[in-house]
N, C-alpha and C positions, 0 to 999 in steps of 0.2 A: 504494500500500500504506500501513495507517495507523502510525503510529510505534508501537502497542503493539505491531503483529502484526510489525512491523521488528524490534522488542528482542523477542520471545517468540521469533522463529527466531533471532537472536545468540546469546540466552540457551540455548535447545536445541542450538544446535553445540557452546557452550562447554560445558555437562553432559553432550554426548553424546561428547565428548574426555573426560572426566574418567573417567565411567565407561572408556573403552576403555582409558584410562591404569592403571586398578586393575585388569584383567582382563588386562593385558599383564602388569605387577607380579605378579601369582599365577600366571601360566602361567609366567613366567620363575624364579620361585620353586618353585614345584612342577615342573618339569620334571626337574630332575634327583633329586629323589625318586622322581619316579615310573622312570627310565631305571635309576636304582641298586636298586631293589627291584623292575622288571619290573611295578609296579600300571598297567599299559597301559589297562586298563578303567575306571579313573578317567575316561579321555577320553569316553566314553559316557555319563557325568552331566554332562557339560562345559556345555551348553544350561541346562541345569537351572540349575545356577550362575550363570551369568551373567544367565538372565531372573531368579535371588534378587538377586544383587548391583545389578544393577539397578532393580527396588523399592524394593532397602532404600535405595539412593541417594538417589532421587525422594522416595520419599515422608519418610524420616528427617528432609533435609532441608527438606523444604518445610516440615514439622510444624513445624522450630524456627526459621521467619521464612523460608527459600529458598535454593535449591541454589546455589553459585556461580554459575552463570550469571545465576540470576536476582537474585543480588546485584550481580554486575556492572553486568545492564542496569537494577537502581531497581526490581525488579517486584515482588509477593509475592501467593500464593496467599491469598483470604481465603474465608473462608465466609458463605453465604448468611441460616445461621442463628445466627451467633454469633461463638462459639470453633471453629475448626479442631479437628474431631478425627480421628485415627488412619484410621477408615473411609473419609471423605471424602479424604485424599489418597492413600491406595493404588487408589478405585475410579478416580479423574482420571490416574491412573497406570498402571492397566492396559493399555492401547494398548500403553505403548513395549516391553514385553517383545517383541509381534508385531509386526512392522511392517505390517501389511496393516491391522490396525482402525485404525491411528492416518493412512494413509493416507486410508483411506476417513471418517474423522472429520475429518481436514482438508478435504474434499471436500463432504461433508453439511452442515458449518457455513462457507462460507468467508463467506459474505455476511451469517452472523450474527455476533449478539457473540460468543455462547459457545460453545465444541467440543461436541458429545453429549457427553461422560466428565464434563466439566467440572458440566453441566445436569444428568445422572445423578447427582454426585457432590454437586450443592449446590455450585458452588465457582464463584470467580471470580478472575481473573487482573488484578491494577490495577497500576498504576503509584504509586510511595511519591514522596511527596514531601519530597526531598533538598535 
């Protein structure tokens, strides 16, 4: 396995901790509002939330240099054409809400450089030098 694709799954365990760390934090926060007012049907937008909070993670961060994880491991999203914009990191993003296209992206590209999302997105994943 090469060292970027080594630190790019480090870096995805460590943001995919993060996130489940903010969606534990809200569910332990809002649970007892929800228990004390009976809003049980909040749980039913529950998905909803968590594939926004999730976006907003991915992509927030990457915009402004890269998610903890990928400051951890030295990475950063850059773009093909420039400057990083907005568009280009939510579409490199859209996999992790489902886990099924980002499986099947892992699979399609394993022997290339870059993911489908990433190619779609104009982006590329480098290593900083630190």
């Amino acid at each position: 396995m090469e060292e970027i694709t080594k630190r790019r799954l480090f870096a995805f365990i460590i943001d995919f901790l993060m996130v489940n760390l903010i969606i534990w934090a809200l569910t332990l926060l809002s649970y007892p509002i929800i228990v004390f007012t009976g809003s049980f049907f909040i749980y039913n937008y529950w998905l909803v939330l968590v594939a926004i909070i999730t976006i907003l993670y991915f992509s927030y961060f990457e915009y402004h240099g890269g998610t903890i994880g990928k400051l951890n491991q030295k990475l950063k999203v850059v773009s093909k054409k420039g400057e990083l914009e907005y568009k280009q990191v939510i579409i490199r993003n859209l996999p992790k809400i489902c886990w099924l296209p980002l499986i099947f992206d892992l699979i399609l590209s394993y022997n290339r450089e870059l993911r489908l999302f990433d190619r779609l997105a104009g982006t590329k994943v480098v290593m900083e030098d630190r």
